[in-house]
Steps between C-alpha positions, in 0.01 A plus 500: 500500500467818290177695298303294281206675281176315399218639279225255400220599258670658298775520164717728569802355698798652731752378259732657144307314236110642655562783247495306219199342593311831393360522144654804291154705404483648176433873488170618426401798347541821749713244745836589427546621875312225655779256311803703584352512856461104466887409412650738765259339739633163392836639520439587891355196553795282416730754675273485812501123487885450467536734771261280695731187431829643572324624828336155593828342497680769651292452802499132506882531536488722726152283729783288660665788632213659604329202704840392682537911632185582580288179599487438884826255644684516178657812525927497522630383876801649629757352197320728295402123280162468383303193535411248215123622342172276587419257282292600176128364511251431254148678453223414245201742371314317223087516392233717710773566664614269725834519734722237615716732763870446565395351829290232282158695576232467260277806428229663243403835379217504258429856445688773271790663616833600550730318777804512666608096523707624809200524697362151375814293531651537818896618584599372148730816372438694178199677346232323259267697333197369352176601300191306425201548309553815348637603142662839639789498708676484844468877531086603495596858542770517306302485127219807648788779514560427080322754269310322317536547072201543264435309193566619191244289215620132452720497785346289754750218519801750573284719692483161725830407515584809551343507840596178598854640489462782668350256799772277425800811541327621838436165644933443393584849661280432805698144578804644448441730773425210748821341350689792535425509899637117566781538237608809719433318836666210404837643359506768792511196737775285254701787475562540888545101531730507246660793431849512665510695819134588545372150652266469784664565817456274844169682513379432139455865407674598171660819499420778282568518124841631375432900419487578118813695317606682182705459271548666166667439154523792254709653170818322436395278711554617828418341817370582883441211687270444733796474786619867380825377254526692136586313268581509053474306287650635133458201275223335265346246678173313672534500855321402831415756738267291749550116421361284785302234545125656463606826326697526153565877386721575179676788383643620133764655408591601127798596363896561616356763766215279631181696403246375774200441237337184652338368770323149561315358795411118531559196713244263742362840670350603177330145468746469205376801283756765378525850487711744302533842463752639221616832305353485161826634376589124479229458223628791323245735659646838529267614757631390782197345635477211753343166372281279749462128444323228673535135390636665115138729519558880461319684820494815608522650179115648453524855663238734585533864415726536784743224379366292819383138474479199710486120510412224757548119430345434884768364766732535270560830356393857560636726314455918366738761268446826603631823369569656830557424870210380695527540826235241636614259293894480474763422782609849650818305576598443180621856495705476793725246389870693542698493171849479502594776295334763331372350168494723159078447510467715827417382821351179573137551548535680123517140368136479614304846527460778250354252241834313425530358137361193451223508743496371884395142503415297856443194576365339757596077525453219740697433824439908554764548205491860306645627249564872378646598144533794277667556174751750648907435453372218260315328771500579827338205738460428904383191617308470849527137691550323779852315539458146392729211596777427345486807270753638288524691182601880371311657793729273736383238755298733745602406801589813649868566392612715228848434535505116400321592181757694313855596400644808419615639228909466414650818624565710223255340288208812497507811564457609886158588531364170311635278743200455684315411300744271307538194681534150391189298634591154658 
């Protein structure tokens, strides 16, 4: 059981090794754009197609799941056990096409067209897509909302490929929406059979998702959790603040004092990508500016004449610097997280209005994860999630008590009024 794509009629493929399929054009005179526009296209391409992989077998791991909660008599009795899955069955689709169902069926369709399987094949789970006939792609619409580029002289063949990419990147962006609906469905549903203390009751009704928190990490580095503690940490180091089994979130610290000038975001949730954000002061940039990366690739760093920019990599990734507060686009509660003391910057909502140095960055991840950064105190970060299972990590183990995520502070060792702000994290 699980997603499997088929395309007939045509070269291009759903797999890493399509893009090398495509011939590199030569530029021809006046087609310097049309070339550039050609190798980021090819870029895409590949990106969007990885993507597509990572989600394919994201979902078939997850199909199992899926089928046992939600398909009728198999959902968990009384125990709270689920039952064993149905057997897997086998479909053919071969020539004009024909169909040999899952229930051993045998059927034709011998026109052009686009079908679900689903409907052909009986109760068999899982999704096939498949084309016939037709040179273009699964998505018809998809190719008529791309601009289409004039020719400069001698520039046919790129002109061509050209446009067949374009297709190609709106027929990849208009499956991964599709994908993106079952991969949702299907983890929503594995994460309440699963996920300790939020399995179907008696009734088979899941109870509602675990309410997001904040937590924040900022100057030398110190820490609020997202139960409440403060916490410091005042050494050079790389440290977890959210390590679980989906999420992975890093922080780092430079120097004796613990400069917080670091901050990396990775694990299964991101389909294995990685993000970092960084103060260029650890290039030897004076500045003071914040550096975005994706996968090692610079982003975020081509600014309009307001110093804003932005960057999608779809379902994965959205993300915008801004020189200001926006009000429809950042989380109001972000300022009202309580600090423990009062901090040599100002107030807390300083960190992040009044055009604080470095820029204000957000992003916006899967699993309803955001993130919100400036370049204030070094860096100054908060991190918006849902509690995971069996978290832990520098912004503690989120499970509604601050006191089992700290220690404080040896009496005598700082002065009276740092003490909050100047315990030990567990």
């Amino acid at each position: 059981p699980g997603v499997v794509f088929i395309q007939t009629a045509r070269k291009g493929t759903i797999t890493k090794d399509a893009v090398g399929e495509i011939e590199q054009p030569t530029a021809a005179p006046g087609s310097e754009g049309q070339l550039a526009a050609l190798t980021e296209l090819k870029s895409e391409v590949g990106d969007l197609k990885s993507l597509l992989l990572s989600m394919t077998s994201m979902i078939n791991k997850g199909s199992n799941c899926s089928q046992v909660c939600t398909s009728e008599g198999t959902t968990p009795g009384g125990s709270g056990v689920l039952p064993p899955p149905d057997k897997p069955g086998l479909c053919a689709a071969f020539g004009d096409p024909h169909f040999t169902t899952f229930d051993g069926a045998h059927t034709v369709v011998m026109r052009e067209m686009v079908m679900w399987m689903e409907s052909l094949i009986g109760k068999g789970p899982g999704v096939v897509f498949i084309q016939t006939a037709r040179k273009g792609t699964i998505a018809k619409a998809a190719a008529g909302e791309i601009e289409q580029p004039t020719s400069a002289p001698g520039s046919e063949g790129q002109l061509s490929a050209l446009t067949e990419l374009k297709s190609e990147v709106g027929d990849l962006k208009s499956l991964l929406l599709s994908m993106q609906t079952m991969l949702n469905t299907s983890s929503n549903c594995c994460q309440g059979c699963t996920s300790g203390g939020n399995t179907p009751g008696n009734d088979g009704v899941l109870p509602p998702p675990d309410e997001p928190g904040l937590c924040a990490a900022f100057g030398d580095p110190h820490f609020t959790t997202f139960d409440g503690a403060h916490t410091i940490v005042l050494r050079e180091m790389v440290m977890w603040l959210v390590k679980s089994e989906k999420i992975l979130i890093q922080g780092l610290s430079k120097t004796n004092t613990g400069n917080f000038m670091g901050f990396a975001v990775g694990g299964p949730f991101m389909l294995n990508h990685t993000l970092v954000v960084y103060n260029s002061s650890l290039t030897g940039d004076t500045t003071g500016k914040l550096k975005v990366m994706l996968d090692g690739r610079e982003i975020l760093n081509h600014w309009d004449e307001k110093g804003n920019a932005e960057f999608e990599a779809p379902f994965l990734l959205w993300a915008a610097r801004r020189t200001e507060w926006d009000v429809s686009m950042h989380d109001h509660d972000v300022l009202g997280i309580k600090p423990s003391i009062n901090w040599a910057v100002g107030p807390w909502p300083k960190r992040f209005q009044q055009e604080p140095k470095g820029g204000l960055y957000y992003f916006k991840l899967p699993n309803e994860v955001e993130i919100t950064l400036s370049g204030v105190d070094y860096m100054s970060a908060v991190i918006k999630m849902a509690p995971q299972q069996g978290q832990s990590g520098y912004c503690g183990n989120f499970n509604g008590i601050a006191e089992d995520e700290f220690e404080p502070p040896a009496p005598g060792s700082v002065p009276p009024a740092l003490v909050p702000a100047w315990n030990r994290a567990v």
